[in-house]
C-alpha positions in Angstrom: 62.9 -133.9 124.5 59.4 -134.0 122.9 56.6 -131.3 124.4 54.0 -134.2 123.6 54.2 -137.1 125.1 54.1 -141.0 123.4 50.8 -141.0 125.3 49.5 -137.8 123.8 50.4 -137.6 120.2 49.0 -141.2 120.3 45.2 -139.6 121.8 45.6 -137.1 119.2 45.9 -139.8 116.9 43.4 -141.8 117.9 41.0 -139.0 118.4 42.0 -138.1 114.3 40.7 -141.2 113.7 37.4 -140.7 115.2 36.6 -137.6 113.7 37.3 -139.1 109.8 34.8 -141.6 111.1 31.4 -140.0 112.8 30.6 -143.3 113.1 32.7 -144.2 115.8 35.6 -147.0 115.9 36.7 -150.1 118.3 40.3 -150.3 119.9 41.3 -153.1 117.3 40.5 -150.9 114.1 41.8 -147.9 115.4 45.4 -150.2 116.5 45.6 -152.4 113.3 45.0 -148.6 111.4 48.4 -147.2 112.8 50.4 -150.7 113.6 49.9 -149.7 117.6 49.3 -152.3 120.9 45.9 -152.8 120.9 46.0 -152.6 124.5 47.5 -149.1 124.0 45.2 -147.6 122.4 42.5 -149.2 124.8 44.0 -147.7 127.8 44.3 -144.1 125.2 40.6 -144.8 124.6 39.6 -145.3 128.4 40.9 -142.3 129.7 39.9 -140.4 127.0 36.3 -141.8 127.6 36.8 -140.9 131.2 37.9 -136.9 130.7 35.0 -137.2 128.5 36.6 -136.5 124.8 34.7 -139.8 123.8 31.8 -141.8 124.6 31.8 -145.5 124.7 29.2 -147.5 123.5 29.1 -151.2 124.5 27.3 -154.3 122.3 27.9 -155.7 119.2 28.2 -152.3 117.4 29.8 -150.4 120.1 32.8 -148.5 120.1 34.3 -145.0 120.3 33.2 -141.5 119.2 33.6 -138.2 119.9 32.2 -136.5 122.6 33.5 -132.8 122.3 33.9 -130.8 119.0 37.5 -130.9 117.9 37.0 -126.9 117.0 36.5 -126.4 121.0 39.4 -128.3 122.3 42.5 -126.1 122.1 46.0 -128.1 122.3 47.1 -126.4 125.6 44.2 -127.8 127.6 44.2 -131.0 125.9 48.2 -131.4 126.5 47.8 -130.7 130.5 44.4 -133.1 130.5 46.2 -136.1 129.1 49.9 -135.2 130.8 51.6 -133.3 133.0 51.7 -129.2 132.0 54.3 -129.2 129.6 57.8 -126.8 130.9 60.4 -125.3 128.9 62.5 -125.7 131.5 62.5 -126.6 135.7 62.4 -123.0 136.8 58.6 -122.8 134.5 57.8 -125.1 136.6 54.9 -123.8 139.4 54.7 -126.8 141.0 58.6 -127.7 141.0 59.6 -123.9 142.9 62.7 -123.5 141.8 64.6 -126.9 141.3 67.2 -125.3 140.1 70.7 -124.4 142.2 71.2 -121.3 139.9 67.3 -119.7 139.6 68.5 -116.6 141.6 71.5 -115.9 139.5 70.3 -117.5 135.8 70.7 -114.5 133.6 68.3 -115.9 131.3 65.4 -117.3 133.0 63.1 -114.1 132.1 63.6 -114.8 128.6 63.3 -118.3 128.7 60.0 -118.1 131.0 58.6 -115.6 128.2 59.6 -118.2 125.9 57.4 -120.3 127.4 54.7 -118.1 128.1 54.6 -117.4 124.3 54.4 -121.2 123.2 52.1 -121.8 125.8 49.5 -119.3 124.4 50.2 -120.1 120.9 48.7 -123.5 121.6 45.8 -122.1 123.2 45.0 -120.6 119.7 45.5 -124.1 118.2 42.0 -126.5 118.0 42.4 -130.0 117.5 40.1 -129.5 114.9 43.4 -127.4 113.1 45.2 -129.9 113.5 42.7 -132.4 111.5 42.6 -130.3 108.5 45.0 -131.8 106.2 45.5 -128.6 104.6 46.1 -126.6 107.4 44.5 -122.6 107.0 46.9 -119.4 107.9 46.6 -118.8 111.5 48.3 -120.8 114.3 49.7 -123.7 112.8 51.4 -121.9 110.2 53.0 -119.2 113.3 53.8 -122.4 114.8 55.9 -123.6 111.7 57.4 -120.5 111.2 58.9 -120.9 114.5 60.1 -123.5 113.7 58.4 -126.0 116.1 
């Protein structure tokens, strides 16, 4: 089980991309760049365009770039904008309840729920702007490796 989705680590990807390149880029460049479906990364690129983390411009030059600064888009936000809210497990669930048959007798579901509640505020603390440093600085990412994740 992967926390990000095929969807997401490819918008992360794509929105990598962007920010090496001011510019902007198309969906063909930004595809042939990574060997994706150029398709895929169109339909990455529209909704990103539509929750406004790009802007599209059309014509002969058009393309892609980005519309928010990487340093103010933690990966917690980003993760439940592109996906569903990410769960450790069913009973983290809000909008599940409890879809599991042993919630009321699971000896470890506090731990596991702080678990989650941990991870989920680590990523808070993570930009997508940390994530495009190639040499990532001591703070989150490097709490996040030592965790093993």
């Amino acid at each position: 089980m992967a926390l990000l989705t095929r969807k997401v680590d490819y918008a992360i990807l794509v929105l990598s991309f962007l920010h090496d390149k001011p510019e902007g880029g198309c969906a063909r460049e930004i595809a042939a760049r990574f060997g994706l479906s150029r398709a895929f990364v169109a339909n990455i690129l529209k909704e990103l365009c539509h929750k406004g983390y790009v802007a599209s411009h059309r014509g002969v030059k058009g393309g892609y770039v980005l519309n928010r600064p990487p340093e103010r888009v933690n990966l917690a936000d980003f993760i439940e904008a592109m996906d569903d809210p990410f769960h450790l497990t069913v009973c983290t669930d809000a909008t599940d309840g409890d879809g599991c048959i042993v919630s009321a007798r699971c000896p470890v579901k506090a731990p596991l729920a702080a678990i989650h509640h941990r991870i989920r505020e680590l990523l808070r603390t993570v930009t997508l702007a940390d994530l495009f440093h190639r040499t990532p600085s001591v703070g989150p990412i490097e709490e996040l490796l030592t965790l093993g994740v």
